[in-house]
C-alpha positions, 0 to 999 in steps of 0.5 A, a space after each residue: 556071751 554064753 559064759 555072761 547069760 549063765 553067770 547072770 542066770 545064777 545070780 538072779 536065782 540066788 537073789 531070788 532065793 535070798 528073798 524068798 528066805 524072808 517070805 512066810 512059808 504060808 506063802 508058797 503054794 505047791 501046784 503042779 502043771 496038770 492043775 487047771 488056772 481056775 484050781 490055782 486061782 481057787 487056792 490062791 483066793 482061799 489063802 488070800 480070804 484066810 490071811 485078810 490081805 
Protein backbone atom coordinates (compact mmCIF):
# COMPACT_ATOMS: atom_id res chain seq x y z
CA UNK A 1 0.00 0.00 0.00
CA UNK A 2 2.93 2.34 1.07
CA UNK A 3 4.85 1.34 -2.53
CA UNK A 4 1.11 2.57 -4.56
CA UNK A 5 0.89 5.97 -2.17
CA UNK A 6 4.58 6.76 -3.34
CA UNK A 7 4.21 5.41 -6.94
CA UNK A 8 0.79 7.97 -7.22
CA UNK A 9 2.57 10.81 -5.39
CA UNK A 10 5.34 10.83 -8.18
CA UNK A 11 2.88 10.66 -10.78
CA UNK A 12 0.77 13.49 -9.67
CA UNK A 13 3.85 15.58 -9.48
CA UNK A 14 5.00 14.83 -13.07
CA UNK A 15 1.54 15.52 -14.24
CA UNK A 16 1.86 18.79 -12.42
CA UNK A 17 5.04 19.44 -13.74
CA UNK A 18 3.71 18.46 -17.35
CA UNK A 19 1.59 21.47 -17.03
CA UNK A 20 3.05 23.85 -15.69
CA UNK A 21 5.61 23.76 -18.70
CA UNK A 22 2.48 25.10 -20.62
CA UNK A 23 1.62 28.26 -18.27
CA UNK A 24 3.36 31.72 -18.97
CA UNK A 25 6.20 32.02 -16.53
CA UNK A 26 4.44 35.64 -15.64
CA UNK A 27 2.51 33.35 -13.77
CA UNK A 28 4.37 32.19 -11.03
CA UNK A 29 4.94 33.86 -8.10
CA UNK A 30 8.13 33.45 -5.93
CA UNK A 31 6.80 33.74 -2.10
CA UNK A 32 8.34 32.80 0.89
CA UNK A 33 6.45 31.32 4.25
CA UNK A 34 7.56 34.59 6.32
CA UNK A 35 5.31 36.72 4.09
CA UNK A 36 1.99 37.51 5.46
CA UNK A 37 -1.53 36.35 3.41
CA UNK A 38 -2.23 40.14 2.70
CA UNK A 39 1.41 40.63 1.12
CA UNK A 40 0.61 37.64 -1.02
CA UNK A 41 -2.88 38.88 -1.95
CA UNK A 42 -1.22 42.19 -2.46
CA UNK A 43 1.08 40.55 -5.42
CA UNK A 44 -1.26 38.30 -6.94
CA UNK A 45 -3.84 41.42 -7.47
CA UNK A 46 -0.86 43.61 -8.55
CA UNK A 47 -0.41 40.96 -11.44
CA UNK A 48 -3.90 40.22 -11.99
CA UNK A 49 -4.58 44.70 -12.60
CA UNK A 50 -1.50 44.34 -14.77
CA UNK A 51 -2.24 41.49 -17.01
CA UNK A 52 -6.23 42.66 -17.38
CA UNK A 53 -7.39 39.03 -16.49
Amino acid sequence: MVEKGIIATRQFAKRQLTWLKHEPEEAAFRLSFEEKPEQILTQVLKYLAASAI
